[in-house]
C-alpha positions as CSV (number, residue, x, y, z in Angstrom):
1,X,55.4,-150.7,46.8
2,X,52.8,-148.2,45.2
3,X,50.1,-147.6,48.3
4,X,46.7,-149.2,47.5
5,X,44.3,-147.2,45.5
6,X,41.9,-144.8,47.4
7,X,38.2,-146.1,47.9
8,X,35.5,-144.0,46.8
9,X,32.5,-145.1,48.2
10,X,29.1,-145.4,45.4
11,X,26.6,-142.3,45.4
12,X,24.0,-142.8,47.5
13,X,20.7,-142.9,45.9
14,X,18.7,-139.3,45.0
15,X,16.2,-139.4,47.3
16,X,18.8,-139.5,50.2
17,X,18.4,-137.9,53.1
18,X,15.3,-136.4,51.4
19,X,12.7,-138.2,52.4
20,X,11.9,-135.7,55.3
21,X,8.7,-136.2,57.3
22,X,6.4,-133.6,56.5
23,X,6.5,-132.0,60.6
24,X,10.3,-131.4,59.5
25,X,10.3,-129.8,56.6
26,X,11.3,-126.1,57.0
27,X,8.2,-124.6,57.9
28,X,7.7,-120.3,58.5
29,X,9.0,-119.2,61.5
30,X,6.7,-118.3,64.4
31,X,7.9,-115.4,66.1
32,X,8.1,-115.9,70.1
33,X,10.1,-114.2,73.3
34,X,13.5,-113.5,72.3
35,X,13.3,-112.7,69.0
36,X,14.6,-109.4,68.0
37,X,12.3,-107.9,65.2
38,X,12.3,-104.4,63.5
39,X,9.3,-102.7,62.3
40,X,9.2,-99.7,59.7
41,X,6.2,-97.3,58.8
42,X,6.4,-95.8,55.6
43,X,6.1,-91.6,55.8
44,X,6.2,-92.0,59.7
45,X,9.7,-93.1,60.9
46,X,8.8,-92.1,64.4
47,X,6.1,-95.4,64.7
48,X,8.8,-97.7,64.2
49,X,10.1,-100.1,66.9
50,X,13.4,-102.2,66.9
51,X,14.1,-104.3,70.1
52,X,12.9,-108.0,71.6
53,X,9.8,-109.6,72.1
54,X,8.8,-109.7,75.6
55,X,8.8,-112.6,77.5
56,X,4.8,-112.3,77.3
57,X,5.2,-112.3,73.5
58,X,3.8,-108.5,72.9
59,X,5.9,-105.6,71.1
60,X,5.0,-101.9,72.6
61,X,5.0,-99.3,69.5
62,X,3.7,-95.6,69.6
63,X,0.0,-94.7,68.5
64,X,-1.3,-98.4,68.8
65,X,0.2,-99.6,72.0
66,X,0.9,-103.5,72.9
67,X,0.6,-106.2,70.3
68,X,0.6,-109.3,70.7
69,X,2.7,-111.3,68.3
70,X,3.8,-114.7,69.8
71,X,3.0,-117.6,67.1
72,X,3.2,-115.3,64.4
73,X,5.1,-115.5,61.2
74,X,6.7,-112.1,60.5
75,X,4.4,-112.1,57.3
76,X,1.3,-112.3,59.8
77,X,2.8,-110.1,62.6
78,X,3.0,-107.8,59.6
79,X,-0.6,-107.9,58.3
80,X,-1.9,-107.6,62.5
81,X,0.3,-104.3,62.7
82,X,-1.2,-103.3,59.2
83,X,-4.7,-103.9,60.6
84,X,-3.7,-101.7,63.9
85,X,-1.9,-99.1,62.4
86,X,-4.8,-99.3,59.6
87,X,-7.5,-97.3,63.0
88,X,-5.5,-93.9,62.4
89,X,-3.7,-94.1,59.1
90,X,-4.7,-94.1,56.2
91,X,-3.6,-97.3,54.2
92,X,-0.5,-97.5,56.1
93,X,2.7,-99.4,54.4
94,X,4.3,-101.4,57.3
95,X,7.1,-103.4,57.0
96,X,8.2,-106.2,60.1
97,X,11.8,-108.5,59.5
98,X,13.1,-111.0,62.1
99,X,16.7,-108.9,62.9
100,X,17.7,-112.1,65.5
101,X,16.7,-115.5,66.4
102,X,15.7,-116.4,69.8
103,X,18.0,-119.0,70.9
104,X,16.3,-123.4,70.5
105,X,16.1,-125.2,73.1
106,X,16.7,-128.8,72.5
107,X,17.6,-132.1,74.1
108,X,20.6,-134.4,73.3
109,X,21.0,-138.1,74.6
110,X,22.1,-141.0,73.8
111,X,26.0,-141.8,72.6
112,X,26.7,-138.5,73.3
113,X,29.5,-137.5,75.4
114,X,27.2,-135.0,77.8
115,X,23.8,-135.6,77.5
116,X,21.6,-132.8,78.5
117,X,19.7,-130.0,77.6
118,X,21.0,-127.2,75.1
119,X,20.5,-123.8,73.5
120,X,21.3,-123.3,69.9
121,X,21.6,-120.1,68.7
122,X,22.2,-122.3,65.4
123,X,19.2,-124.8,65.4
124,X,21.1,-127.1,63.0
125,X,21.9,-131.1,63.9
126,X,25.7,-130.3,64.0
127,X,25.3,-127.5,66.4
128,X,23.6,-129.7,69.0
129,X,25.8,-132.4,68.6
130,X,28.5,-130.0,69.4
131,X,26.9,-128.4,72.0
132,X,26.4,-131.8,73.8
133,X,30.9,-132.0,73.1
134,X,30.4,-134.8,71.0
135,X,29.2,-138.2,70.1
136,X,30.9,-141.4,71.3
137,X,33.4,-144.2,69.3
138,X,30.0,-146.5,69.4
139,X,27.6,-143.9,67.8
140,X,25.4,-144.9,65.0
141,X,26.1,-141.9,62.9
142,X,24.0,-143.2,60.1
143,X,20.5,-142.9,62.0
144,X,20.5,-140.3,64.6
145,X,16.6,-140.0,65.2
146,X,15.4,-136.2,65.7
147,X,11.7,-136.6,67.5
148,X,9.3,-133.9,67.9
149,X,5.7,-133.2,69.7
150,X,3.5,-131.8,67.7
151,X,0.8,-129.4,68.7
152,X,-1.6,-132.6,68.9
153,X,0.4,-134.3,71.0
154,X,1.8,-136.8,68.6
155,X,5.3,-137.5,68.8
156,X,7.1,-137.7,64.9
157,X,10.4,-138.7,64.4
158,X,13.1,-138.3,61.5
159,X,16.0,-140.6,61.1
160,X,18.8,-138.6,59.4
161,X,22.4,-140.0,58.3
162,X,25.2,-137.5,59.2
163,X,27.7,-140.1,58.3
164,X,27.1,-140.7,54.3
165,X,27.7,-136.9,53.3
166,X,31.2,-137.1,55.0
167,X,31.8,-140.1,52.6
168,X,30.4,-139.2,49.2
169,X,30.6,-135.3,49.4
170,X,27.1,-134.4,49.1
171,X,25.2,-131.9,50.9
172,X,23.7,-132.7,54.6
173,X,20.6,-132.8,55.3
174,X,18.4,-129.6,55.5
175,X,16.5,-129.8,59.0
176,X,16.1,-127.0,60.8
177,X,15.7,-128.2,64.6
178,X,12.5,-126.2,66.6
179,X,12.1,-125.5,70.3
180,X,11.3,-129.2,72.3
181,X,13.1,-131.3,69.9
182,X,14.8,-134.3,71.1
183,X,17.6,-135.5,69.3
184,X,18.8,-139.2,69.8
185,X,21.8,-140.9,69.1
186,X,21.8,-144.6,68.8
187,X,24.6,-147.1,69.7
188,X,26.1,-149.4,67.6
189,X,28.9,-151.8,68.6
190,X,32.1,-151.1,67.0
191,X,33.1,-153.8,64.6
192,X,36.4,-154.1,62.3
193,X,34.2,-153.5,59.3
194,X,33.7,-149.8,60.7
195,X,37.3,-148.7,61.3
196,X,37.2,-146.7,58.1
197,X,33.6,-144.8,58.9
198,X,35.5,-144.1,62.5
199,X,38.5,-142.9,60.8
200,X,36.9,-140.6,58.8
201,X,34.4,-139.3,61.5
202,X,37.2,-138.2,63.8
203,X,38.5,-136.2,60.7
204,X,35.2,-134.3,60.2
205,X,35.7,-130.5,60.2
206,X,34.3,-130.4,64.3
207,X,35.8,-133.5,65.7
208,X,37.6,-132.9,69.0
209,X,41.6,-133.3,69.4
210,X,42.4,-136.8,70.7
211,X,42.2,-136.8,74.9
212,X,45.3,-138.1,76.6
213,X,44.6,-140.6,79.1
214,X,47.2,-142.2,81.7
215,X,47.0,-146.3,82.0
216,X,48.8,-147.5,84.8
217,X,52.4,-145.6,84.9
218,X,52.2,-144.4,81.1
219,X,50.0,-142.1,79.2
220,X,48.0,-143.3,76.0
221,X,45.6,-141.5,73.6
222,X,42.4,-143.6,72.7
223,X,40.9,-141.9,69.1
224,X,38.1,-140.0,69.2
225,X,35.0,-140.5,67.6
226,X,33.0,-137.9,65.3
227,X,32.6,-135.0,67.7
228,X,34.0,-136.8,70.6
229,X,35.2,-134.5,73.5
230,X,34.3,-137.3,76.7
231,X,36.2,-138.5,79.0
232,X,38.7,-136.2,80.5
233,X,42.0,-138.4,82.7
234,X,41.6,-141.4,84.5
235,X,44.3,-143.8,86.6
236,X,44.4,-146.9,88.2
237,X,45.1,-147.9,92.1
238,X,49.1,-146.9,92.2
239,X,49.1,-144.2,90.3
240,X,49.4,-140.6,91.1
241,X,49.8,-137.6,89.3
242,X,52.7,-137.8,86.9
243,X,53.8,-141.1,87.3
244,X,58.0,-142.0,87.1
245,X,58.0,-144.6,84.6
246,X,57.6,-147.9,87.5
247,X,54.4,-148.3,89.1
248,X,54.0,-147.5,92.7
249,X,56.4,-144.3,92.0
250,X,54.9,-141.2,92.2
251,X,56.2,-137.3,91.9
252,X,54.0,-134.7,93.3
253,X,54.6,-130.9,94.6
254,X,56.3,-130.5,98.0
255,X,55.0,-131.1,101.0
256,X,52.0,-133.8,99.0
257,X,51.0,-136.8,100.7
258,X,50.0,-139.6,98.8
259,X,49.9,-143.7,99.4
260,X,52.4,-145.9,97.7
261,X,51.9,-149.1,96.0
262,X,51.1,-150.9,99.2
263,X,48.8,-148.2,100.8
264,X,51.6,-146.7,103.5
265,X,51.3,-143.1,103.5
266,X,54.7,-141.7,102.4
267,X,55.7,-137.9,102.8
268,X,58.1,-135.4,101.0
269,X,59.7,-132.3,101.3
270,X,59.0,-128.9,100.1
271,X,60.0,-129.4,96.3
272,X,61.0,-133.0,96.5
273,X,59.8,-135.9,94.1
274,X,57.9,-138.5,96.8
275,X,59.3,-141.9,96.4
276,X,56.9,-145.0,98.0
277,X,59.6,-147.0,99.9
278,X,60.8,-150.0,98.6
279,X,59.7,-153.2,99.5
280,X,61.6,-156.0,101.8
C-alpha cells in the first residue's frame, strides 16, 4: 500500500512574525563593559587603542586620557573621540568598530527544562532556549513571550512563534534579545491533535537525543520535545542500579549493599551480582 501523501502545511500569512513591537526592533547597539572595541587615528597609528571596556565603561587612549563610552553607539563613541582628539589635532579622522560583543544576560522560565539565568554570547531566541537545555513535551512553541523593561520602567512584551518556520520553511523571526530580557515559555497541554508539531519539534536542528529512563525493572525512552534535555534517570521502590529483568533483583559492584524488594538489607561479595532472597 503506497504511504499516504506528505502534508504541507498553508503559508502563513506575510506579516508573520513581523509584527514586532517597536522596543524590539533591532535598534543600534550601545556599547557597555565587556565589549571589545578598536579605535584607529588616521596619520597617528600610535593613538589607537584595541582592548575592553572597563567595567566602569571608560576606554584609556594616549594624548586624551579616559573616556567615557558606556551607552554609546560606536557611531557616537566615534564622534566623542573625534571631539577629544579634535583639542590637539587638527581635524583628526578617527575611526571606532565593535571587534566583540559583551556577553547578554537574560532570564529563561517557564516550560523550560532549567530555568534560570543565562549569558548569550549569541543574543538570539534559540541560543537561550538552548542555553536553558531545552523546552519541555508541553511547551507552547507558537507564543513564547520575550518581555522587556524599558528605560521608563514600562514592561513591553513580544509574542513570537518558533514553531511555524519549522513547518513552512520560512525564515525566523529577527529579534535580537538585549541585557534584562525575560523570555517566557508558556504551557500547553499536549493533545492528539499536536503529535505531528511534537514530532517535528524533536527533529529541529538543536533538539536533544532522546534520555533513557528506567520504569520499574526495564528501561524506556520517553520523546523529547523541541530542545528538550530534562530529566536525567529515575526508578521506582525495588529497583536498583541495573536491574535483572524481575523486580526486586538487583546487580550492583562488590561489596554494595542495597534493600531487596521487602526492605531486608542483603549483602554480596567482592564482584558478585547481589540477589534479594527469595520469599517463603
Amino acid at each position: 500500500m503506497a504511504p499516504p501523501p506528505l502534508r504541507v502545511p498553508p503559508l502563513p500569512p506575510a506579516n508573520f512574525n513581523r509584527d514586532i513591537n517597536p522596543a524590539f526592533r533591532n535598534r543600534p547597539y550601545r556599547l557597555g563593559p565587556g565589549d571589545q572595541i578598536t579605535v584607529q587615528v588616521q596619520r597617528f597609528p600610535e593613538l589607537g587603542f584595541t582592548g575592553p571596556i572597563s567595567p566602569e565603561g571608560v576606554i584609556v587612549l594616549p594624548l586624551i586620557g579616559t573616556v567615557n563610552v558606556r551607552g554609546l553607539t560606536v557611531e557616537e563613541s566615534q564622534q566623542r573621540l573625534r571631539e577629544r582628539f579634535g583639542q590637539f589635532i587638527k581635524n583628526p579622522q578617527i575611526s571606532a568598530a565593535l571587534v566583540v560583543q559583551r556577553p547578554v544576560v537574560v532570564t529563561v522560565t517557564g516550560e523550560v527544562a532549567r530555568p534560570g539565568f543565562y549569558p548569550l554570547q549569541t543574543p538570539q531566541l534559540p541560543a537561550a532556549l538552548a542555553a536553558a537545555a531545552g523546552t519541555t513535551p508541553t511547551a507552547e512553541l507558537r507564543a513564547v513571550r520575550v518581555r522587556r523593561t524599558l528605560p521608563g520602567g514600562a514592561v513591553a512584551e513580544q509574542v513570537v512563534d518558533i514553531l511555524t518556520p519549522l513547518q513552512t520553511g520560512i525564515a525566523p523571526p529577527d529579534l535580537r534579545l538585549e541585557d534584562g530580557d525575560a523570555i517566557v515559555v508558556p504551557y500547553k497541554q499536549v493533545t492528539p491533535d499536536r503529535k505531528s508539531d511534537q514530532d517535528l519539534a524533536s527533529r529541529y536542528s538543536l533538539a536533544a537525543a532522546p534520555v533513557p529512563r528506567p520504569n520499574h525493572c526495564h528501561r524506556r525512552s520517553q520523546q523529547t520535545g523541541f530542545l528538550h534535555a530534562s530529566g536525567g534517570f529515575w526508578s521506582n521502590f525495588g529497583c536498583f542500579g541495573d536491574c535483572g529483568g524481575s523486580h526486586g533483583k538487583s546487580r550492583f559492584a562488590g561489596g554494595a549493599s542495597a534493600a531487596d524488594a521487602d526492605g531486608r538489607l542483603v549483602r554480596g561479595g567482592a564482584n558478585r551480582p547481589l540477589h534479594s532472597p527469595s520469599k517463603r
